[in-house]
N, CA, C and O of each residue as an XYZ file, in Angstrom:
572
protein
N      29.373    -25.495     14.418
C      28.990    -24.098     14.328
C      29.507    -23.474     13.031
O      28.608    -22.901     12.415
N      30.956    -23.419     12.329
C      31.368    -23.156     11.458
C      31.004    -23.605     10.457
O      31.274    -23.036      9.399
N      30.001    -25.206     10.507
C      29.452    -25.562      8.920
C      28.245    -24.810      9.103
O      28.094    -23.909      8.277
N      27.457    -24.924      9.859
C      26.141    -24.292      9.973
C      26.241    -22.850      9.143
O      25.546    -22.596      8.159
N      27.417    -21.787      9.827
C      27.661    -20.661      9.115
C      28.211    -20.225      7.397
O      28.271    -19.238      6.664
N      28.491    -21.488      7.388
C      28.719    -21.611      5.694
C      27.950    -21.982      5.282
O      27.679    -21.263      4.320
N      26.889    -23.219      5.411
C      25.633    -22.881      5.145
C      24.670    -21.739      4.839
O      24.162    -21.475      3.750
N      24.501    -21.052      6.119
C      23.857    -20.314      5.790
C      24.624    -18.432      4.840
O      24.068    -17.645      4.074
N      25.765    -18.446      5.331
C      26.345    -18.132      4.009
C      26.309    -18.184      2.745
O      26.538    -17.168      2.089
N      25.993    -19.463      2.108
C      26.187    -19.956      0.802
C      24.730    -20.069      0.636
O      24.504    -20.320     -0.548
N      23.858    -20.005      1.187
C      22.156    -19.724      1.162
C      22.218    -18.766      0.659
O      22.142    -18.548     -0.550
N      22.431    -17.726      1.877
C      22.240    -16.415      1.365
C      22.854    -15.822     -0.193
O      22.248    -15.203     -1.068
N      24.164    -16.238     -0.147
C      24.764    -15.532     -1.585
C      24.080    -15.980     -2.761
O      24.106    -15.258     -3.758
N      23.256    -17.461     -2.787
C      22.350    -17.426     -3.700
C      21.395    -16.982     -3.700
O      21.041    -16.523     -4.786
N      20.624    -16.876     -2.768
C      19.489    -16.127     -2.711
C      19.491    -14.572     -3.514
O      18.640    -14.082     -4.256
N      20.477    -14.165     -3.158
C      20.677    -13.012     -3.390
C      21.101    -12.656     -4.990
O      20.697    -11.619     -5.518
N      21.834    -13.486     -5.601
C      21.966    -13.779     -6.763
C      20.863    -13.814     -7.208
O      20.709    -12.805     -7.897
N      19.620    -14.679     -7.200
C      18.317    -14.851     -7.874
C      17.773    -13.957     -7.547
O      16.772    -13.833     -8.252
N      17.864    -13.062     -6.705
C      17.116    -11.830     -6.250
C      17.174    -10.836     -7.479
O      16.282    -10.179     -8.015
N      18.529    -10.951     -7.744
C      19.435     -9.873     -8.566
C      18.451    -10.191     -9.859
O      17.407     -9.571    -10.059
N      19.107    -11.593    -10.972
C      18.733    -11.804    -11.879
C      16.774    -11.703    -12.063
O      16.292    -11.649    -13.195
N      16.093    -11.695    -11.120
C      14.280    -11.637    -10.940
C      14.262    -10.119    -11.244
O      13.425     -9.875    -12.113
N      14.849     -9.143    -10.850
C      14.804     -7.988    -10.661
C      15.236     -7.487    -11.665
O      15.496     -6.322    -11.365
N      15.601     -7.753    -13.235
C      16.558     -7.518    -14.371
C      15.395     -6.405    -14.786
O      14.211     -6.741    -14.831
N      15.812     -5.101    -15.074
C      15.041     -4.430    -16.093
C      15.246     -4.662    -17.228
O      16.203     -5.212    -17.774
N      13.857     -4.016    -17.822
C      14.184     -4.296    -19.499
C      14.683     -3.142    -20.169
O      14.069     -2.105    -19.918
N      15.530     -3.071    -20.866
C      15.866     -1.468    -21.732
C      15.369     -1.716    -23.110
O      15.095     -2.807    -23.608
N      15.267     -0.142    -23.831
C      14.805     -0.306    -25.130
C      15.870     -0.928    -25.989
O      15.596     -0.826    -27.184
N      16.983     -1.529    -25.742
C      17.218     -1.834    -26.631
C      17.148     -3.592    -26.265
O      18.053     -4.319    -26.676
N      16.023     -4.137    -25.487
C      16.103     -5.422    -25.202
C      14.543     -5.868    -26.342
O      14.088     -7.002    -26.495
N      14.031     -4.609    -26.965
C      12.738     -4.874    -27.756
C      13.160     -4.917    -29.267
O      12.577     -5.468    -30.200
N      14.454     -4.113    -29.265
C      15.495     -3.976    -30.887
C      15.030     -5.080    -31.684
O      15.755     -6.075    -31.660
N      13.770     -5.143    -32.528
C      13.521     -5.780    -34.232
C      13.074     -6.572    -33.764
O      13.286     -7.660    -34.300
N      12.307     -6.569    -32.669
C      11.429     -7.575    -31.654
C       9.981     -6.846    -32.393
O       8.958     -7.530    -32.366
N       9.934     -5.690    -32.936
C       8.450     -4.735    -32.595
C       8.520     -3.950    -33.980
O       9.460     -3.363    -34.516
N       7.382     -4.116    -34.316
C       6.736     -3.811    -35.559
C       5.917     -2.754    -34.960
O       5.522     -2.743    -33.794
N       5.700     -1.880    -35.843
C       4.496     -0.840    -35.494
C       4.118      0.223    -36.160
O       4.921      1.071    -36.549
N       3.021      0.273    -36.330
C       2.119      1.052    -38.021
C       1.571      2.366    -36.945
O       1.196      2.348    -35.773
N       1.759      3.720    -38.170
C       1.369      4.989    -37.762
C       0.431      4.919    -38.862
O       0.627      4.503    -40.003
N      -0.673      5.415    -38.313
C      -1.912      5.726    -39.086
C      -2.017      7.114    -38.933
O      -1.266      7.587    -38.080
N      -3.032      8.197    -39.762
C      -2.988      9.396    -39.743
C      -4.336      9.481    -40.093
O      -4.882      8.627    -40.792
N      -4.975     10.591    -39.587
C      -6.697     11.029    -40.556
C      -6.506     12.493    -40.291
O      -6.232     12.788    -39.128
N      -6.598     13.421    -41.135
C      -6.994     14.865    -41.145
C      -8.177     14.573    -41.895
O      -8.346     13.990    -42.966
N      -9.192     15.281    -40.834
C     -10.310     15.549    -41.231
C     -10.989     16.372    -41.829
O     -10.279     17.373    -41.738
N     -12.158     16.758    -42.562
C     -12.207     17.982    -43.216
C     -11.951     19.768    -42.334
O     -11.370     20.814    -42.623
N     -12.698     19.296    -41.293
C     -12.429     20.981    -40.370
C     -10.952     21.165    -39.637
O     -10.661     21.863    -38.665
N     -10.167     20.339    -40.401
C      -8.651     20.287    -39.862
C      -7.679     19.738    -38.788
O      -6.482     19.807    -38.508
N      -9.137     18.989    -38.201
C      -8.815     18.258    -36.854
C      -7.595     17.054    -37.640
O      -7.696     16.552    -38.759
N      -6.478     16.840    -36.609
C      -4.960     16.023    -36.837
C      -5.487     14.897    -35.869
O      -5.408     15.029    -34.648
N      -6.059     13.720    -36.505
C      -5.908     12.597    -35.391
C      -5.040     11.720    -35.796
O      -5.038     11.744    -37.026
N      -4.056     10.704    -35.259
C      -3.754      9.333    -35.060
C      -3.706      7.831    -34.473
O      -4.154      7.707    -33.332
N      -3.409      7.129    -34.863
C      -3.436      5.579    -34.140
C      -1.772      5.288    -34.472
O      -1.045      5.093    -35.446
N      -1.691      5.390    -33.091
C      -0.278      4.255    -33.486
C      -0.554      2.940    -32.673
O      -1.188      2.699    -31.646
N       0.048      2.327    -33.393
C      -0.204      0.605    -33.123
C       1.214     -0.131    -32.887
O       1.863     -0.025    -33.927
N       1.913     -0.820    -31.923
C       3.037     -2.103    -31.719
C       2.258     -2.992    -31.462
O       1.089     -3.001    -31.074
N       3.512     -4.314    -31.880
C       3.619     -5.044    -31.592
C       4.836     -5.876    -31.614
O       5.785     -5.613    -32.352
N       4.803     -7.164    -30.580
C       5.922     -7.586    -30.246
C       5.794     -8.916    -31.713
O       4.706     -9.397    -32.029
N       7.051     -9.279    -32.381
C       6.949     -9.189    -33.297
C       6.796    -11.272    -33.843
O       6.251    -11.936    -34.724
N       7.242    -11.389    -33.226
C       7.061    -13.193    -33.277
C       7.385    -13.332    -31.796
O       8.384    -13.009    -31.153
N       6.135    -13.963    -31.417
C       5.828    -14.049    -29.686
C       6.661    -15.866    -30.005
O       7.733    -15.973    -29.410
N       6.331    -16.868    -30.653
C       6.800    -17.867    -30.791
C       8.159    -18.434    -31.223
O       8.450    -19.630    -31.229
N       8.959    -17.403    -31.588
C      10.385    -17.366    -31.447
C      11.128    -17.552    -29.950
O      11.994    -18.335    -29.559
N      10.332    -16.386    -29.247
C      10.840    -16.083    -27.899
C      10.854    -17.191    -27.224
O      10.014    -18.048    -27.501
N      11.713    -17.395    -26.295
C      11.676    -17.932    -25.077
C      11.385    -17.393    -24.141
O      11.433    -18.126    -23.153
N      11.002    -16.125    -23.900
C      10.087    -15.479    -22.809
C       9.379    -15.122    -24.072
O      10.030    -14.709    -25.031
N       7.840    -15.282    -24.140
C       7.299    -15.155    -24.947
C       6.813    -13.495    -24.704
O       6.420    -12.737    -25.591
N       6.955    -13.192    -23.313
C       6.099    -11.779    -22.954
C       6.991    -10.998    -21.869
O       7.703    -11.686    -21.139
N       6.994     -9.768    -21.738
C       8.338     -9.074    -21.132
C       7.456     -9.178    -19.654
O       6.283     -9.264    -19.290
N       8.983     -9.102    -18.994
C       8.871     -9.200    -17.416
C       7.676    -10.252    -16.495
O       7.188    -10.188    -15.366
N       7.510    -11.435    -17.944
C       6.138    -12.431    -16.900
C       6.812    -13.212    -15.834
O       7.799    -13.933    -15.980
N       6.042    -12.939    -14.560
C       6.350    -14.158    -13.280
C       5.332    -14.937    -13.280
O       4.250    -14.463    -13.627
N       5.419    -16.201    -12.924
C       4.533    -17.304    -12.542
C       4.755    -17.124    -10.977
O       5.750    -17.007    -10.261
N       3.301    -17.158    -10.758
C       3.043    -17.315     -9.396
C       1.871    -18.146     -9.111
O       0.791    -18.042     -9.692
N       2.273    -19.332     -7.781
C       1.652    -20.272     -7.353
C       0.427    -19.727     -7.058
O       0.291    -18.586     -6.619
N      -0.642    -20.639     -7.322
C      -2.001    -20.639     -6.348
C      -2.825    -21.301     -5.626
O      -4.003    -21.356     -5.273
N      -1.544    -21.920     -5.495
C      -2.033    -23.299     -4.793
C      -1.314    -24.658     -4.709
O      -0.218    -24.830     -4.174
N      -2.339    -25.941     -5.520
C      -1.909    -27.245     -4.971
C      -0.933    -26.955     -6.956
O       0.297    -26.959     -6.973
N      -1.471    -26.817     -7.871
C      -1.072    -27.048     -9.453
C      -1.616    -25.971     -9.938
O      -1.510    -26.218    -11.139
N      -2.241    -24.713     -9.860
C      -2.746    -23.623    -10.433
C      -1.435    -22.791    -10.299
O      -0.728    -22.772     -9.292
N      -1.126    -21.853    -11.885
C      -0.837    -21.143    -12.244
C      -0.878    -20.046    -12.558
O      -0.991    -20.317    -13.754
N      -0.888    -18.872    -12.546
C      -1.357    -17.687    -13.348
C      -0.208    -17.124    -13.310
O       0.640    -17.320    -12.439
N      -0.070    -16.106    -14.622
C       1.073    -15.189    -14.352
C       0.656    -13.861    -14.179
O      -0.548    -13.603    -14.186
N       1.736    -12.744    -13.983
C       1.426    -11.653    -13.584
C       2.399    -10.760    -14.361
O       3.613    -10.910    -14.231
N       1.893     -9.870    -15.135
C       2.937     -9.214    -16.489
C       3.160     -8.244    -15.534
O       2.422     -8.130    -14.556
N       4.260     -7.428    -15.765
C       5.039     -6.060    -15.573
C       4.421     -5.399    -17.261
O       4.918     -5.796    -18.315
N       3.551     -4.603    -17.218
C       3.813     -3.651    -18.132
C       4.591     -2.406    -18.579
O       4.719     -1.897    -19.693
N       5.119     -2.037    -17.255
C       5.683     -0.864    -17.373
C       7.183     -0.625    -18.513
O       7.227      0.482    -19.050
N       7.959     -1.292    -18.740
C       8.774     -1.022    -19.930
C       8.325     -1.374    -20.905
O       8.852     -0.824    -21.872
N       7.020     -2.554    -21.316
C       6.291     -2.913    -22.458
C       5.838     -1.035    -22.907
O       6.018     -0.573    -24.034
N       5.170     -0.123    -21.561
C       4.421      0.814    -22.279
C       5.788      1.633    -22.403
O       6.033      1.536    -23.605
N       6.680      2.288    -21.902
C       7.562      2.757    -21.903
C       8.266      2.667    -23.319
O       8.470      3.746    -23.877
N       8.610      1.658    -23.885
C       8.781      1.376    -25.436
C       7.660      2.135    -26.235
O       7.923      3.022    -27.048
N       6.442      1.730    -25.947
C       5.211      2.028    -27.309
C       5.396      3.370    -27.028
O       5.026      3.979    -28.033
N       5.874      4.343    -25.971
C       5.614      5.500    -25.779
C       6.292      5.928    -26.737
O       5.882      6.465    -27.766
N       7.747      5.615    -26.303
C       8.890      5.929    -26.678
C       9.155      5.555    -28.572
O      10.148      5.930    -29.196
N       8.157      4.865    -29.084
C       7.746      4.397    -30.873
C       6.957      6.112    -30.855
O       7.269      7.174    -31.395
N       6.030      5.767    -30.111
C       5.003      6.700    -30.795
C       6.102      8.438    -30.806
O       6.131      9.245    -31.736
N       6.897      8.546    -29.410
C       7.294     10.180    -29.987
C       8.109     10.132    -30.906
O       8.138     11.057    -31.717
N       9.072      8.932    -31.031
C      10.067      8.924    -32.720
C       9.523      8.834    -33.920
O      10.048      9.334    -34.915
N       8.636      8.315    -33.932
C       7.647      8.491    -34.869
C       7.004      9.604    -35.136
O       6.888     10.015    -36.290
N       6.467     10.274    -34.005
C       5.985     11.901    -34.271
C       6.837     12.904    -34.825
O       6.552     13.760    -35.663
N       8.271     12.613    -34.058
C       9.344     13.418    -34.556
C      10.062     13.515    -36.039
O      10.512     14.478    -36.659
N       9.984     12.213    -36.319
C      10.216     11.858    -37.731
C       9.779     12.573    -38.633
O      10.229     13.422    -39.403
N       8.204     11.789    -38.282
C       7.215     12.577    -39.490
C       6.724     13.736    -39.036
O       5.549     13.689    -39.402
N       6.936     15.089    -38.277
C       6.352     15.983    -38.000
C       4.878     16.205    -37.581
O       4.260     17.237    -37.322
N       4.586     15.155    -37.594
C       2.862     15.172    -38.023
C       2.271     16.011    -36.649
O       1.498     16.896    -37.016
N       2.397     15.972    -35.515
C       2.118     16.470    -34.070
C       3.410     17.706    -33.720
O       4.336     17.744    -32.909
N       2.997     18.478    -34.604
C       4.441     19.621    -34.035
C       4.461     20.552    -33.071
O       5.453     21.220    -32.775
N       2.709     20.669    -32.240
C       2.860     21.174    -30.779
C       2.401     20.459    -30.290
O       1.633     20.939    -29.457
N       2.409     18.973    -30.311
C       2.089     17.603    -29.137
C       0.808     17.481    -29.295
O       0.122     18.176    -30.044
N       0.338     16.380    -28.429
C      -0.998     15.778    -28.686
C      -1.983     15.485    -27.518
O      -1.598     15.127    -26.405
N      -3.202     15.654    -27.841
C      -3.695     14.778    -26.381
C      -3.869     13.411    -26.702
O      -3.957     13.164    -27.905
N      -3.938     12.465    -25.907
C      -4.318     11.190    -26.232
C      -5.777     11.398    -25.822
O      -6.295     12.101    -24.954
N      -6.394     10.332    -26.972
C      -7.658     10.087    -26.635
C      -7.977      8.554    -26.072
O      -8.944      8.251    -25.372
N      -6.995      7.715    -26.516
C      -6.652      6.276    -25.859
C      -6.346      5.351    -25.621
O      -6.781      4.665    -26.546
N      -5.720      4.579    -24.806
C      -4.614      3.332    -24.799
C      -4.769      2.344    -24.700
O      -5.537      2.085    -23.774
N      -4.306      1.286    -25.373
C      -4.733      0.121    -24.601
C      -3.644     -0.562    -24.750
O      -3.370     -0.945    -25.888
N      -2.839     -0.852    -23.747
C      -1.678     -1.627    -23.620
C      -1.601     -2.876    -23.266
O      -1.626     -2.903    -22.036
N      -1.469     -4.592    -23.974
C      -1.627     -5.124    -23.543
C      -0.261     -5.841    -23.885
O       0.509     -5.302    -24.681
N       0.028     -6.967    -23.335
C       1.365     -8.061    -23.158
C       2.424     -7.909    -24.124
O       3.626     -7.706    -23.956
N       1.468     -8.102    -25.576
C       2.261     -8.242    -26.463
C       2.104     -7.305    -27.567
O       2.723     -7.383    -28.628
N       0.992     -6.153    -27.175
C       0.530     -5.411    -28.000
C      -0.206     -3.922    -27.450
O      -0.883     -3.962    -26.423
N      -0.035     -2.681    -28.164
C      -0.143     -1.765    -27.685
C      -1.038     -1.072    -28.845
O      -0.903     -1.575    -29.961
N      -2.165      0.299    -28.695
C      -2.256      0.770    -29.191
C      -2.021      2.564    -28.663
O      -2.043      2.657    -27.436
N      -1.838      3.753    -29.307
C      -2.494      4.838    -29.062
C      -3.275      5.756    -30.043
O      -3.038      5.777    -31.251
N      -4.124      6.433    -29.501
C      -4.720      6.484    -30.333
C      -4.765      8.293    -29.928
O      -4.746      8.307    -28.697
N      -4.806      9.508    -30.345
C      -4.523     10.736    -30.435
C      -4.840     12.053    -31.126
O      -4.937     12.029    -32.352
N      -4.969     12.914    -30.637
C      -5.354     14.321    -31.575
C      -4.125     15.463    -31.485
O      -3.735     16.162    -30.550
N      -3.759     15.353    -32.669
C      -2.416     16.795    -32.530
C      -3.406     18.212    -31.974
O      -4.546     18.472    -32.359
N      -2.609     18.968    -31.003
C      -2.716     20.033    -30.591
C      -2.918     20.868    -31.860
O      -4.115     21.147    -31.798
N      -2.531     21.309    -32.743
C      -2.309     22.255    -33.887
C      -3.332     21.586    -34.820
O      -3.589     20.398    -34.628
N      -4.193     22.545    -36.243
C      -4.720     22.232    -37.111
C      -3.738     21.965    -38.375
O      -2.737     22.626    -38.648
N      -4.234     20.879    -39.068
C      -3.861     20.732    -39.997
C      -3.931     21.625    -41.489
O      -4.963     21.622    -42.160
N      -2.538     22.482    -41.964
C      -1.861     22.882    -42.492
C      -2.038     22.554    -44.064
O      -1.668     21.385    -44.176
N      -2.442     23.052    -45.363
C      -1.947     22.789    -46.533
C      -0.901     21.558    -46.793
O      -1.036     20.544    -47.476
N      -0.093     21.902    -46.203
C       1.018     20.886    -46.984
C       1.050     19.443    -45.625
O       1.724     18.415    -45.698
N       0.348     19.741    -44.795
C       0.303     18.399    -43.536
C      -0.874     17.533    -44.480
O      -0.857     16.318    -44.284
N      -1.816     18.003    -45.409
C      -2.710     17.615    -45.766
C      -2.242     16.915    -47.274
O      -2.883     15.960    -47.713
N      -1.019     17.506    -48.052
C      -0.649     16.753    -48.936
C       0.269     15.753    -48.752
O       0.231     14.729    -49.434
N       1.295     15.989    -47.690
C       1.752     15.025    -46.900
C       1.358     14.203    -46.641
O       1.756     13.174    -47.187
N       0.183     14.142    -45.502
C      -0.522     12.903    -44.643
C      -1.746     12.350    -45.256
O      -2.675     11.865    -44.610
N      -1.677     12.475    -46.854
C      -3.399     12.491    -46.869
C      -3.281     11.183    -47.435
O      -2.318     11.003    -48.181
N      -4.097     10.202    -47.222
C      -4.570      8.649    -47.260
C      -4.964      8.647    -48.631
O      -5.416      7.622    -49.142
């Protein structure tokens, strides 16, 4: 009876261990010089403020997790597929795109997005500043 219970004792405390380590979030500073990412700008002639911001994860072939938060999950007898967690992948690009806004001023009463596309290893947004573009936003930002 007493091995049985250490058994299943010593089950459990691993189990629970791998539970722990499966469950690891990612923080921004687990993407730190992992991620490259270009701000584009267009003021247009009637003053409309649009942008594209663009990441990416920066050498996928360095990594040993090549892609954040992937699980492999069975489908069977030898089939594979995985299943990404995007949510701190977008959480980062968010978090590029407002330091980036803040930096360069370019969106100084916020933006709507016009659209996202977030994928594994790569993100875009794409956006219109709330406010018209300004004289000096135009010698500033102009391409």
């Amino acid at each position: 009876m007493q091995k049985y219970l250490i058994k299943t004792l010593s089950s459990l405390f691993i189990l629970i261990v791998f539970a722990g380590c499966a469950d690891k979030k990612m923080l921004p500073s687990d993407f730190q010089a992992k991620v490259k990412d270009k701000f584009h700008t267009d003021i247009r002639s009637n003053g409309t403020k649009l942008f594209t911001y663009k990441a990416k994860l920066a050498s996928l072939s360095d990594s040993s997790n090549p892609r954040p938060n992937q699980q492999s999950r069975s489908l069977g007898s030898r089939t594979e597929r995985y299943e990404v967690d995007l949510t701190d992948w977008t959480l980062q690009i968010e978090l590029g795109l407002s330091k980036t806004l803040d930096m360069t001023g370019y969106c100084r009463e916020g933006y709507m997005e016009l659209s996202r596309l977030i994928e594994s290893d790569r993100g875009e947004i794409r956006g219109e500043c709330n406010e018209g573009a300004t004289q000096a936003d135009r010698k500033k930002f102009s391409t």
